[in-house]
PyMOL CGO cylinders between C-alpha atoms (Angstrom):
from pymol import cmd
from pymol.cgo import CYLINDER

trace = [
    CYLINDER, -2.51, -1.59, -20.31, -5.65, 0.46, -21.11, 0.3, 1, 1, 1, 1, 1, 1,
    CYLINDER, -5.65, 0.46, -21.11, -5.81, 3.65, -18.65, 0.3, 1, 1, 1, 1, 1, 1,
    CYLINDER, -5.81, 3.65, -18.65, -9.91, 2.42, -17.75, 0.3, 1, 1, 1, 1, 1, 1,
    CYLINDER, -9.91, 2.42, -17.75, -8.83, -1.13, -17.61, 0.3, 1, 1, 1, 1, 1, 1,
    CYLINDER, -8.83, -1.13, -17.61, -10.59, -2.54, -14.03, 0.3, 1, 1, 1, 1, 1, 1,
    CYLINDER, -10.59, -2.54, -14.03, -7.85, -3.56, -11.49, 0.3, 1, 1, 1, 1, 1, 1,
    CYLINDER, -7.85, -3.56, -11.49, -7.85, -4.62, -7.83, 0.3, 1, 1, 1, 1, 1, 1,
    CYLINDER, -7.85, -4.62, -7.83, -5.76, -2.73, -5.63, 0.3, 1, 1, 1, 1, 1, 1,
    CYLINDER, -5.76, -2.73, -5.63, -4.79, -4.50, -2.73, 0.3, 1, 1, 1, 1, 1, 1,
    CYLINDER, -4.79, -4.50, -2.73, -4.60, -2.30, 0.68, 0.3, 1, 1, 1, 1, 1, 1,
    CYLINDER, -4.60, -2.30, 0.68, -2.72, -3.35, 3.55, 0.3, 1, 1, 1, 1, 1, 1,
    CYLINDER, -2.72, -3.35, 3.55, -1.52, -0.47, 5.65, 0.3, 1, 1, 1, 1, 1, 1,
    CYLINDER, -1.52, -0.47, 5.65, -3.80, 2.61, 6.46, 0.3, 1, 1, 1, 1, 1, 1,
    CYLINDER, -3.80, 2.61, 6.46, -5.82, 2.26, 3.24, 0.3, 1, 1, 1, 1, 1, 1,
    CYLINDER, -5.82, 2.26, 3.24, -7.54, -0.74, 5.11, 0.3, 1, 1, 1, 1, 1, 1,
    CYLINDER, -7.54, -0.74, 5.11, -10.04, 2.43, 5.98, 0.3, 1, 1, 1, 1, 1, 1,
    CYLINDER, -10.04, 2.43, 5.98, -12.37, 3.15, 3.29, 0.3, 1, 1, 1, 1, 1, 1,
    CYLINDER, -12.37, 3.15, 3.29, -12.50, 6.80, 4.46, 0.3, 1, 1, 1, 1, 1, 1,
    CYLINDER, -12.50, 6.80, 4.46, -8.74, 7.05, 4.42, 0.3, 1, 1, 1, 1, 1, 1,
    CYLINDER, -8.74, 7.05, 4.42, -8.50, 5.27, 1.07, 0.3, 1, 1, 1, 1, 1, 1,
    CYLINDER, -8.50, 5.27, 1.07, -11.46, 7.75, -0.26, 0.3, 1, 1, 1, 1, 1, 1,
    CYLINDER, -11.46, 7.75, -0.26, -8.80, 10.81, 0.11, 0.3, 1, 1, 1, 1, 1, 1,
    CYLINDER, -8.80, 10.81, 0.11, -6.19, 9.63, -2.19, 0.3, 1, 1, 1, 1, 1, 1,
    CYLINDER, -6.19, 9.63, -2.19, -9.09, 9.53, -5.15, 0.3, 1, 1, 1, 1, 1, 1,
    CYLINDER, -9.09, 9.53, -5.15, -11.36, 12.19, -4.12, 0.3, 1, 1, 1, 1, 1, 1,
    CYLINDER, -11.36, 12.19, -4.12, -9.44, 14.26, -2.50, 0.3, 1, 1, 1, 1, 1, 1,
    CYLINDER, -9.44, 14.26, -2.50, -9.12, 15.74, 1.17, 0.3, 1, 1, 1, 1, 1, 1,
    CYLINDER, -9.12, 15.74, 1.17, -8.34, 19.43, 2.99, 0.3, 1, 1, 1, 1, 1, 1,
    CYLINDER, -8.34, 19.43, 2.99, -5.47, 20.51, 4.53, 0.3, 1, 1, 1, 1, 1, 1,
    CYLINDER, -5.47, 20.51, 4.53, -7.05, 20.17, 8.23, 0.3, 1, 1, 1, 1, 1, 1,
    CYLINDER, -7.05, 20.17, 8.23, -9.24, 16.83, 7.49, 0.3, 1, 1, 1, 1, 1, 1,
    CYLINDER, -9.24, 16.83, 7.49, -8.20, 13.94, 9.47, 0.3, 1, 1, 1, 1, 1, 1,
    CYLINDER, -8.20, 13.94, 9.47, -5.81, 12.53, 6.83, 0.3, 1, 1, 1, 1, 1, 1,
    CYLINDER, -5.81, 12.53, 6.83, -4.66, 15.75, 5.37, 0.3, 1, 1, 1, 1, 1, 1,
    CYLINDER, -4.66, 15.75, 5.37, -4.78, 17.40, 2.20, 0.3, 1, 1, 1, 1, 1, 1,
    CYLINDER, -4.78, 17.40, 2.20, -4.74, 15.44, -0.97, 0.3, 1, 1, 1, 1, 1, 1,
    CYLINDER, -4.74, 15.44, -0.97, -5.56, 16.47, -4.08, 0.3, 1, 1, 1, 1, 1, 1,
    CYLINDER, -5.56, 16.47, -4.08, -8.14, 14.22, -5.94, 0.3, 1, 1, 1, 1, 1, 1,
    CYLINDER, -8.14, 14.22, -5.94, -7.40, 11.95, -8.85, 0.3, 1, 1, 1, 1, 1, 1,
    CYLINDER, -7.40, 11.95, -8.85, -8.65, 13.30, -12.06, 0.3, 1, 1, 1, 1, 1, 1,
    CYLINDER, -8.65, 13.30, -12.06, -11.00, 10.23, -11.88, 0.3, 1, 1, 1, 1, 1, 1,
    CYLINDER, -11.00, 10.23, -11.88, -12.65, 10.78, -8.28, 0.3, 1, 1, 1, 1, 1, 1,
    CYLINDER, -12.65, 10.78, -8.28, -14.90, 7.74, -9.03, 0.3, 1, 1, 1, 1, 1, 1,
    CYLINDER, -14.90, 7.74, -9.03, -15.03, 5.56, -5.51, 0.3, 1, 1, 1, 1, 1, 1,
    CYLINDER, -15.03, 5.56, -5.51, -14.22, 2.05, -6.19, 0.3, 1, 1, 1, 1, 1, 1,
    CYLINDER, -14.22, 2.05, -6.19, -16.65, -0.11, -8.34, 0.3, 1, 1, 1, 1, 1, 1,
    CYLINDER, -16.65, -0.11, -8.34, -16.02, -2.91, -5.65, 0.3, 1, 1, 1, 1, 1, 1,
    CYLINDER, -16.02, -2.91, -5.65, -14.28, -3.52, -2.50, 0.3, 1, 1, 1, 1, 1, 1,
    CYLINDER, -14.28, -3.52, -2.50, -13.80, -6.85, -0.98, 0.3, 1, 1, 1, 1, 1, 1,
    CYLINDER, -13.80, -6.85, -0.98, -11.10, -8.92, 2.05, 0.3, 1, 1, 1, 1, 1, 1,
    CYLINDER, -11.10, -8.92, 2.05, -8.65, -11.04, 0.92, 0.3, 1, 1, 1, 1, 1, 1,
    CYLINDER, -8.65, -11.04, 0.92, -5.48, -12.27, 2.17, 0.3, 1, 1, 1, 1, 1, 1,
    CYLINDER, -5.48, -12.27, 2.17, -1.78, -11.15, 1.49, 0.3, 1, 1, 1, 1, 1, 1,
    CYLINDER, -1.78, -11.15, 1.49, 1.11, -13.83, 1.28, 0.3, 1, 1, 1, 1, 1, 1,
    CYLINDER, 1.11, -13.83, 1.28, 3.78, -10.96, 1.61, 0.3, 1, 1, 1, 1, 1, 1,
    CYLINDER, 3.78, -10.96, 1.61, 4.55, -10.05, 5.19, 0.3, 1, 1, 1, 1, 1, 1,
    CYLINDER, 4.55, -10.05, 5.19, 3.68, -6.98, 6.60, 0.3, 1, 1, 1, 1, 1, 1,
    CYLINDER, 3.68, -6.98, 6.60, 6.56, -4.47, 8.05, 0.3, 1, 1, 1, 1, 1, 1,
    CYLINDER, 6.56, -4.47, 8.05, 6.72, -1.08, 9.22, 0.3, 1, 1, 1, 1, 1, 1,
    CYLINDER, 6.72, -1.08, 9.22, 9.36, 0.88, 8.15, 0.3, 1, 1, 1, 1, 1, 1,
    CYLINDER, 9.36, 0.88, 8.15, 11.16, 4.59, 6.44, 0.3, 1, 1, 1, 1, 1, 1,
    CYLINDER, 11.16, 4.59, 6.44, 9.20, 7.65, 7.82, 0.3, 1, 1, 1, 1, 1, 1,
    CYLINDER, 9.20, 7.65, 7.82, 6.35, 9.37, 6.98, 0.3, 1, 1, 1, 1, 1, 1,
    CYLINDER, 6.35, 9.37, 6.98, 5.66, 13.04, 7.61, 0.3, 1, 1, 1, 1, 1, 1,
    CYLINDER, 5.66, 13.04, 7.61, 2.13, 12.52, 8.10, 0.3, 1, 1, 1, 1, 1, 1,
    CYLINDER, 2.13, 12.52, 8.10, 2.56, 9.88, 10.67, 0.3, 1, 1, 1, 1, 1, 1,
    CYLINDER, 2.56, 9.88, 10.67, 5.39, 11.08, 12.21, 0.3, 1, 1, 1, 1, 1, 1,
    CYLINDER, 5.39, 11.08, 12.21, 6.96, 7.50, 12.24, 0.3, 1, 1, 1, 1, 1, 1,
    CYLINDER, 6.96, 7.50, 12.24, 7.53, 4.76, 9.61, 0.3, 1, 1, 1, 1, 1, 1,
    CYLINDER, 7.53, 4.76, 9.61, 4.79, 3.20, 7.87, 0.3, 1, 1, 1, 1, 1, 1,
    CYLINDER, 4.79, 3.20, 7.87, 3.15, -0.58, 6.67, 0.3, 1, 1, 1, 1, 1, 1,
    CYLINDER, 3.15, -0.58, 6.67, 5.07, -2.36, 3.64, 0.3, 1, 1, 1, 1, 1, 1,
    CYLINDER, 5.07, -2.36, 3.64, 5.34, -5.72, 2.08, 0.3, 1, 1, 1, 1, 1, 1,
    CYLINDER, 5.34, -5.72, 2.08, 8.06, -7.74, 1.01, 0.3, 1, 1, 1, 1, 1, 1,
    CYLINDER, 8.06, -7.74, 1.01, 8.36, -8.25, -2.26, 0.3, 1, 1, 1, 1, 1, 1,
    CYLINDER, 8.36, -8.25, -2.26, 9.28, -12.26, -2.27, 0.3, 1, 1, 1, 1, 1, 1,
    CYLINDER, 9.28, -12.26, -2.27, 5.45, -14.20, -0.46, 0.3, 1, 1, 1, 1, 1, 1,
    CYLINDER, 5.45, -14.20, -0.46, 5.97, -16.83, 2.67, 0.3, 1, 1, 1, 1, 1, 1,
    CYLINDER, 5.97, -16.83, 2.67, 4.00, -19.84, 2.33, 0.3, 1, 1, 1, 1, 1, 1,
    CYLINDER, 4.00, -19.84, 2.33, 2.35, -19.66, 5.43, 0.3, 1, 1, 1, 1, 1, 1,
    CYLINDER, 2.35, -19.66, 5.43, 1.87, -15.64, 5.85, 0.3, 1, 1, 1, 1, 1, 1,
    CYLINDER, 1.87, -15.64, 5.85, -1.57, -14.79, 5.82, 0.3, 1, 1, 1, 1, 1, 1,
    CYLINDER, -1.57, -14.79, 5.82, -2.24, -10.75, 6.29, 0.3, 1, 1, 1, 1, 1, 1,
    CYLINDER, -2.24, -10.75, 6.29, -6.14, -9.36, 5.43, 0.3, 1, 1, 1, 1, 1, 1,
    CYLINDER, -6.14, -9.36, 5.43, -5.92, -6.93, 3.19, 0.3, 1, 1, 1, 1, 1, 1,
    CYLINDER, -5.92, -6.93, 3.19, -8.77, -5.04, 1.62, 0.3, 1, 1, 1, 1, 1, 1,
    CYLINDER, -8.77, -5.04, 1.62, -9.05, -5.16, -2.48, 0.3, 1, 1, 1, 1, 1, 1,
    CYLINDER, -9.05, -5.16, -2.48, -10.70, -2.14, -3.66, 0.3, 1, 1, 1, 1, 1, 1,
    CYLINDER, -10.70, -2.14, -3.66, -11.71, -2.04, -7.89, 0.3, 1, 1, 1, 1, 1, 1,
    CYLINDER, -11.71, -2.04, -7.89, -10.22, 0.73, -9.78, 0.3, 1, 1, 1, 1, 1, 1,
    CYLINDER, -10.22, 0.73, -9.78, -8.67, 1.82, -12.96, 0.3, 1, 1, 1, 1, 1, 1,
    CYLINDER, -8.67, 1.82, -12.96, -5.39, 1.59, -13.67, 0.3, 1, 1, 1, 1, 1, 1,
    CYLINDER, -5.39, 1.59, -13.67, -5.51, 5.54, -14.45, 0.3, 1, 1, 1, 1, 1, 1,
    CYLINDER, -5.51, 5.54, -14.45, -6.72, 5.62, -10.40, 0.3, 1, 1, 1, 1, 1, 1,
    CYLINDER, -6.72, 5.62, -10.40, -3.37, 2.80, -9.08, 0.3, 1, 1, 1, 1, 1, 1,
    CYLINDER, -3.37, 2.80, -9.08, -1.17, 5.40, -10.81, 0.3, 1, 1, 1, 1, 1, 1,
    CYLINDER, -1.17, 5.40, -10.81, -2.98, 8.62, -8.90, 0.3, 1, 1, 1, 1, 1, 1,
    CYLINDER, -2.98, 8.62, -8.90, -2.50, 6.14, -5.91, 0.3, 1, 1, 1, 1, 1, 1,
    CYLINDER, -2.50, 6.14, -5.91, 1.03, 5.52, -6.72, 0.3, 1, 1, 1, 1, 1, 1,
    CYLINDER, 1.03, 5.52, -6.72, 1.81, 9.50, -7.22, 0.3, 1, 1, 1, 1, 1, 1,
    CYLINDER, 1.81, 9.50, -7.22, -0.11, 10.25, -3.62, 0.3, 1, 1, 1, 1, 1, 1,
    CYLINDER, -0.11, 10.25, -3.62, 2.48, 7.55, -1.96, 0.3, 1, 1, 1, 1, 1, 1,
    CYLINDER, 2.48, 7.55, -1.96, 5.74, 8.77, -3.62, 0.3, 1, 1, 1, 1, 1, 1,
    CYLINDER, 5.74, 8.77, -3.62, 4.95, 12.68, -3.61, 0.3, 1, 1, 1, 1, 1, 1,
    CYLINDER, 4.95, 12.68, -3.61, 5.35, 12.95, -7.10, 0.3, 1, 1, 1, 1, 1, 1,
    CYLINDER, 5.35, 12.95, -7.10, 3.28, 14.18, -10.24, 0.3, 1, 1, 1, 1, 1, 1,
    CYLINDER, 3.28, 14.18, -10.24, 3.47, 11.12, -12.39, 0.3, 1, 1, 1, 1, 1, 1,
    CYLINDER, 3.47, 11.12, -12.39, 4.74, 7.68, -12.37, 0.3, 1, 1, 1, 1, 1, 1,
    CYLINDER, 4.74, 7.68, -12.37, 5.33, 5.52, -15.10, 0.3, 1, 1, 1, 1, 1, 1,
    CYLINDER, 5.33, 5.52, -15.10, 3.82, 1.57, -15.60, 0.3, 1, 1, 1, 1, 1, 1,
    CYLINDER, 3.82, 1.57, -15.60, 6.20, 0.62, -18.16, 0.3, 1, 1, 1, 1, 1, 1,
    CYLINDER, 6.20, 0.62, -18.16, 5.60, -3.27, -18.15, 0.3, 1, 1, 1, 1, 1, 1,
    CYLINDER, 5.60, -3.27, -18.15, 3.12, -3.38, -16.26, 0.3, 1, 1, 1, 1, 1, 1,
    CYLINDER, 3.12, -3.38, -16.26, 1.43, -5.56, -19.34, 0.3, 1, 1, 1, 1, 1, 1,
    CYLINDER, 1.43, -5.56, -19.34, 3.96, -8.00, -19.44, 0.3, 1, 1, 1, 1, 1, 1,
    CYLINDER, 3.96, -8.00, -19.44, 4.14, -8.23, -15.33, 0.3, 1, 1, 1, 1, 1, 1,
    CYLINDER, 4.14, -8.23, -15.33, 3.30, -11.72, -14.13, 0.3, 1, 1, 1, 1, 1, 1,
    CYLINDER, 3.30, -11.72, -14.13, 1.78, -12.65, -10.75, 0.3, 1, 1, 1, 1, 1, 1,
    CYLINDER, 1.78, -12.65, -10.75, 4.48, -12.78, -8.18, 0.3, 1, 1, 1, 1, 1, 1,
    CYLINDER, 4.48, -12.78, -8.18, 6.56, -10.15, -10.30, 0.3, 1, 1, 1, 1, 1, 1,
    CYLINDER, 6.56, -10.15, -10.30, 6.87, -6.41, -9.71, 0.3, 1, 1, 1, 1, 1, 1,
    CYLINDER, 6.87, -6.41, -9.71, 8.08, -3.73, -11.62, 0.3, 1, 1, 1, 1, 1, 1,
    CYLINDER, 8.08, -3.73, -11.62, 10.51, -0.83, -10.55, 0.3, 1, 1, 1, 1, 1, 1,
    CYLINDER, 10.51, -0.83, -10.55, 8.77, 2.26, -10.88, 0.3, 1, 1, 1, 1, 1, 1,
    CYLINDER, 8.77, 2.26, -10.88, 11.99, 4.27, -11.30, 0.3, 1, 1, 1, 1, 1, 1,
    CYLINDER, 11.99, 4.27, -11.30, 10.78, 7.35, -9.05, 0.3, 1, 1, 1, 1, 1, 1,
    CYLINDER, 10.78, 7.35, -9.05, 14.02, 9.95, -8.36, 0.3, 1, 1, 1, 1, 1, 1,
    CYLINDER, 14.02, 9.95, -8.36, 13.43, 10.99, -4.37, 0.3, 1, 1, 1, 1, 1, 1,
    CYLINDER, 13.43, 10.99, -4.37, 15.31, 13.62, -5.24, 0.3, 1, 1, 1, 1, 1, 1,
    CYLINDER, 15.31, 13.62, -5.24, 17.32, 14.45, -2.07, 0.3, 1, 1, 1, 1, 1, 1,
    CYLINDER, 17.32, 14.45, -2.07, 13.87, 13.91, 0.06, 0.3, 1, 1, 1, 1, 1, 1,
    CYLINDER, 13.87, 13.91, 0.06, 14.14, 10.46, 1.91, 0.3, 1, 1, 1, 1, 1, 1,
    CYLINDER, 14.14, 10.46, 1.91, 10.76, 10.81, 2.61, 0.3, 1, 1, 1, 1, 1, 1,
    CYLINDER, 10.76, 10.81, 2.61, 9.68, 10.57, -0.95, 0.3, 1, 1, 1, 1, 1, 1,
    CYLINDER, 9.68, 10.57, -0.95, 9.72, 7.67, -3.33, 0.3, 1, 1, 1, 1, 1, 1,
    CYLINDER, 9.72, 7.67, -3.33, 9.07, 5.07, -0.89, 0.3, 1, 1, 1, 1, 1, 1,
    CYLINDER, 9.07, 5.07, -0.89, 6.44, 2.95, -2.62, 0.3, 1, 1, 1, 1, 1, 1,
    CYLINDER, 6.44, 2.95, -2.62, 8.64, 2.84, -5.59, 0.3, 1, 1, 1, 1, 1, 1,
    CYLINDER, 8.64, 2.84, -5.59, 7.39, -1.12, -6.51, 0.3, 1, 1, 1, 1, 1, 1,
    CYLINDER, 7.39, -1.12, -6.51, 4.36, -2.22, -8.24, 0.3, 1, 1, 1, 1, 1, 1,
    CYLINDER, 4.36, -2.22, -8.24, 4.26, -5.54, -7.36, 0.3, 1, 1, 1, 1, 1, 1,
    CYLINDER, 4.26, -5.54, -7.36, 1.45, -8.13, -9.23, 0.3, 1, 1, 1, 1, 1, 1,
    CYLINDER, 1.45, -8.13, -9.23, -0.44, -10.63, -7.25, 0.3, 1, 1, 1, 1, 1, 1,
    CYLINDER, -0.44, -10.63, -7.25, -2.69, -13.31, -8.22, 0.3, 1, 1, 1, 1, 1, 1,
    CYLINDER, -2.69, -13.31, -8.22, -5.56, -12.53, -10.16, 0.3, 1, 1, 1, 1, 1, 1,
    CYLINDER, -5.56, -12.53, -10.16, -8.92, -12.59, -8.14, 0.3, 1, 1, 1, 1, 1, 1,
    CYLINDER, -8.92, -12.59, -8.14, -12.34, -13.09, -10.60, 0.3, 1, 1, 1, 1, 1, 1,
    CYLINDER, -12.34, -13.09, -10.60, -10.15, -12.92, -13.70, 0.3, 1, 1, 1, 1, 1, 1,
    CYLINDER, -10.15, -12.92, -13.70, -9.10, -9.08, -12.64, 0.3, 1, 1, 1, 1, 1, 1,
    CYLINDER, -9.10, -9.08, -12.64, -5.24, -8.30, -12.10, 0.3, 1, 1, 1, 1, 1, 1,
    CYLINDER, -5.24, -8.30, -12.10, -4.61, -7.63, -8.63, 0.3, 1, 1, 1, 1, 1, 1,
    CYLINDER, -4.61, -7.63, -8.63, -1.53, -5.34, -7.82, 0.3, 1, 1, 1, 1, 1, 1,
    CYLINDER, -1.53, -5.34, -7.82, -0.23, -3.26, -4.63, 0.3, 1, 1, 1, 1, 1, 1,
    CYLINDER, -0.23, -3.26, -4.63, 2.47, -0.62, -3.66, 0.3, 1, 1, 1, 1, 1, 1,
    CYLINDER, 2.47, -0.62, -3.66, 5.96, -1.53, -1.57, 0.3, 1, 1, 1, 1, 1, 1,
    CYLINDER, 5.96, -1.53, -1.57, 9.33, -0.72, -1.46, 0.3, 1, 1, 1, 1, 1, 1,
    CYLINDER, 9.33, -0.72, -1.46, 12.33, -1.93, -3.29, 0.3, 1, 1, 1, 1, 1, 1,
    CYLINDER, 12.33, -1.93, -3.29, 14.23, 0.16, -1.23, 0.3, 1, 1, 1, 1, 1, 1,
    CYLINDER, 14.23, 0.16, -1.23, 16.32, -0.81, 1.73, 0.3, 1, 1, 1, 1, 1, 1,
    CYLINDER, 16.32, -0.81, 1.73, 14.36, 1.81, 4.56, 0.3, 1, 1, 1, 1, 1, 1,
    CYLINDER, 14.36, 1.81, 4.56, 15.44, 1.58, 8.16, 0.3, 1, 1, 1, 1, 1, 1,
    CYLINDER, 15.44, 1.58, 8.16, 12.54, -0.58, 9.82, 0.3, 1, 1, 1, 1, 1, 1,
    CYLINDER, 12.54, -0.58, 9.82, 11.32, 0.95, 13.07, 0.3, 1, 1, 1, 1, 1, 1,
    CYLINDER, 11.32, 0.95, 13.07, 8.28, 0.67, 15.32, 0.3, 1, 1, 1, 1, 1, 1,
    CYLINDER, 8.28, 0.67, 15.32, 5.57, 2.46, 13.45, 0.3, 1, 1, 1, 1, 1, 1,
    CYLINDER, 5.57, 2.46, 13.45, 3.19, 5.74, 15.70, 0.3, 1, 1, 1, 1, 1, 1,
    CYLINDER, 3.19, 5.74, 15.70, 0.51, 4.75, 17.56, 0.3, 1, 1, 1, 1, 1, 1,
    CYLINDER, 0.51, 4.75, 17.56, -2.37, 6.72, 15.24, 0.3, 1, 1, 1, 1, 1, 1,
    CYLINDER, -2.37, 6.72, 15.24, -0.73, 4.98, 12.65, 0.3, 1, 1, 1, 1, 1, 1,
    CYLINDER, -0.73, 4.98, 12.65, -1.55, 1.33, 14.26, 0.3, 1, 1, 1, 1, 1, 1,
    CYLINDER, -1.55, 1.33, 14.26, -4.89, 2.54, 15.34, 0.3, 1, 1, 1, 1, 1, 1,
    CYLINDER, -4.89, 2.54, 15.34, -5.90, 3.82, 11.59, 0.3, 1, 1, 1, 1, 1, 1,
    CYLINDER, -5.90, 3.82, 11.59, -4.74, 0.22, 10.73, 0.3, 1, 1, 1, 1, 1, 1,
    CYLINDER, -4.74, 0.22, 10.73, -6.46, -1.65, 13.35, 0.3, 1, 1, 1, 1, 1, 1,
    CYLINDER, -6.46, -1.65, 13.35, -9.77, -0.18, 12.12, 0.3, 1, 1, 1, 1, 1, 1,
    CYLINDER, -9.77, -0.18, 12.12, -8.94, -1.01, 8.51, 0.3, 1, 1, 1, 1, 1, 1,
    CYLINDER, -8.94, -1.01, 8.51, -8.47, -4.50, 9.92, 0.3, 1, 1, 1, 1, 1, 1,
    CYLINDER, -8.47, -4.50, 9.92, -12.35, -4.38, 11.78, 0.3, 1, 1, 1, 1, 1, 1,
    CYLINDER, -12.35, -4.38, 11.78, -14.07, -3.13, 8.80, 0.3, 1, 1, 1, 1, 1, 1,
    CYLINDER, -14.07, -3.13, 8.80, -13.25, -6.24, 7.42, 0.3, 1, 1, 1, 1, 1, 1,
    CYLINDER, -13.25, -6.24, 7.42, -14.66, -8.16, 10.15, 0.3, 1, 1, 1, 1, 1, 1,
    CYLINDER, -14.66, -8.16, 10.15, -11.63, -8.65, 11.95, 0.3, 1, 1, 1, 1, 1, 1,
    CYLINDER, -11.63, -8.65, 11.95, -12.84, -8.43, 15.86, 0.3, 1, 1, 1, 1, 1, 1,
    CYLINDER, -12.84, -8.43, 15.86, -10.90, -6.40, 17.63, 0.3, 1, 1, 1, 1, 1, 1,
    CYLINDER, -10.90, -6.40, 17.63, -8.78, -8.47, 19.89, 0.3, 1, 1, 1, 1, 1, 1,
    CYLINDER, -8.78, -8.47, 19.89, -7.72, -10.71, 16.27, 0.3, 1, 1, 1, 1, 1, 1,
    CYLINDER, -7.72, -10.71, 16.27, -6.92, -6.69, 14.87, 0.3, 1, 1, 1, 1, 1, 1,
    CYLINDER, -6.92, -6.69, 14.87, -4.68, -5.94, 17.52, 0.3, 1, 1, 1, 1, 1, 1,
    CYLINDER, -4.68, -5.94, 17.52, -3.04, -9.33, 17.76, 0.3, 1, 1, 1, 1, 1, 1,
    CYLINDER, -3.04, -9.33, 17.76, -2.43, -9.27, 13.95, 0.3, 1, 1, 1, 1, 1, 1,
    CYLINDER, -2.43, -9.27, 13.95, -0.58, -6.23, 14.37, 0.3, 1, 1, 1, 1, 1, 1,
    CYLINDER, -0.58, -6.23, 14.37, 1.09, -7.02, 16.98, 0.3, 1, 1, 1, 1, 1, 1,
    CYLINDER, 1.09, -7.02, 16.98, 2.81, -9.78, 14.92, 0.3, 1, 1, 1, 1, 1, 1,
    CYLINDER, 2.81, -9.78, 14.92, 3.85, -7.27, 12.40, 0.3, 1, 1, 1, 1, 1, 1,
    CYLINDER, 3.85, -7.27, 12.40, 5.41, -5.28, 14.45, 0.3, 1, 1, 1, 1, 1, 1,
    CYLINDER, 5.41, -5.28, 14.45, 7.30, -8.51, 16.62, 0.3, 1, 1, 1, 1, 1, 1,
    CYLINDER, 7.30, -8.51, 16.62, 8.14, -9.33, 12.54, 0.3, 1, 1, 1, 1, 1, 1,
    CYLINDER, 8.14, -9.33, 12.54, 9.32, -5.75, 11.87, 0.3, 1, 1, 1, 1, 1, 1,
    CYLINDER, 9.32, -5.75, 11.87, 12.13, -6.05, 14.51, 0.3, 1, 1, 1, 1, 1, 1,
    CYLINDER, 12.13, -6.05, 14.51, 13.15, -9.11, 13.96, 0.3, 1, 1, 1, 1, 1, 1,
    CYLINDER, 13.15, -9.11, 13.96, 13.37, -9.60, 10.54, 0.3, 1, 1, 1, 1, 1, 1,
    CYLINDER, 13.37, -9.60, 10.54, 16.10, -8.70, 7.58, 0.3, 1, 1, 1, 1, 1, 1,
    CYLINDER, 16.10, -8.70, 7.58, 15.15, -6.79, 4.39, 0.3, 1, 1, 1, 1, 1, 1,
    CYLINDER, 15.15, -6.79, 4.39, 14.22, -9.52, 1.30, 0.3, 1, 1, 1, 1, 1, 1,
    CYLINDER, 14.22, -9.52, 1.30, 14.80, -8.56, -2.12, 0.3, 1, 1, 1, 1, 1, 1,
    CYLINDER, 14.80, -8.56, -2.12, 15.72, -4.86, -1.38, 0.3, 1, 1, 1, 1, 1, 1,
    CYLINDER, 15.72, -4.86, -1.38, 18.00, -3.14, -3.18, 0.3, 1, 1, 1, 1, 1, 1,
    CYLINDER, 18.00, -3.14, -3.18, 20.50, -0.98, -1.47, 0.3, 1, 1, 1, 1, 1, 1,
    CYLINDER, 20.50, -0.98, -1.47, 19.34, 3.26, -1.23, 0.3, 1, 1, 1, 1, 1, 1,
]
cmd.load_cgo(trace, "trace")
């Protein structure tokens, strides 16, 4: 797929927030509010941002050194009746792999088939943690349905992390992710609130084993 080819991202966990999305593509310091992040070599903000809905339930889970706690994933196989807002932000596919380095702590990643990859599919991107459990955890690119003729992807795990109840700041950056799409409050917090009830009571889907 052509590096400058448009593609919706779909954002679900702390990249709800423009302004925390903003750092992964242009960049943030050391002492910011989301910490440092070095910008994509395409620092373009997104053409377009819009809400839409994710069939994949949300789960909290692995642990993230910036959080202190673990952190917002999707499973990989969708639930009929799971509905989860999620923001959809246009970008280049160049700018989903920056994304995709930011999330596993790596240099580069790899979309080998990502042309081929059908809505509903996802591709393993293959990422080595390298002894650091905290690395490598958005290791699937999973393909959604197309929205306005424009692939729509995200980032999860094909890994099978320990699920835990994710930090308060954590929930908080979410929950105003979730009201900058319109969400009011109270519906924010309740949404959440299910995700985390889901988090603790549910079993892994389609994971393979660490």
């Amino acid at each position: 797929m052509d590096p400058q080819r448009p593609v919706w991202y779909a954002a679900y966990g702390s990249n709800l927030l423009p302004e925390r999305f903003s750092s992964y593509l242009g960049g943030s310091p050391a002492d910011g509010a989301f910490g440092a992040h070095r910008p994509a070599p395409d620092s373009t903000p997104p053409r377009r941002s819009r809400r839409s809905t994710l069939r994949h339930p949300m789960f909290f889970a692995g642990w993230s050194v910036r959080w202190s706690g673990p952190v917002a994933f999707v499973e990989l196989t969708p639930v009929v009746d799971a509905e989860f807002p999620c923001r959809l932000y246009l970008v280049s596919v160049a700018q989903l792999m920056h994304v995709a380095c930011a999330e596993n702590q790596v240099e580069s990643v790899r979309f080998d088939g990502i042309d081929s990859l059908e809505p509903g599919a996802w591709l393993d991107l293959s990422i080595d943690p390298d002894g650091v459990s905290t690395r490598a955890k958005y290791n699937a690119l999973l393909r959604l349905p197309d929205v306005d003729d424009v692939p729509v992807f995200t980032l999860t795990t094909a890994r099978a992390l320990t699920r835990g109840e994710p930090p308060a700041a954590y929930v908080d950056t979410i929950r105003r992710g979730l009201t900058s799409l319109g969400l009011s409050d109270d519906q924010a917090r309740a949404v959440l609130a299910a995700a985390v009830r889901s988090t603790t009571s549910s079993s892994p889907s389609g994971r393979v084993a660490d």
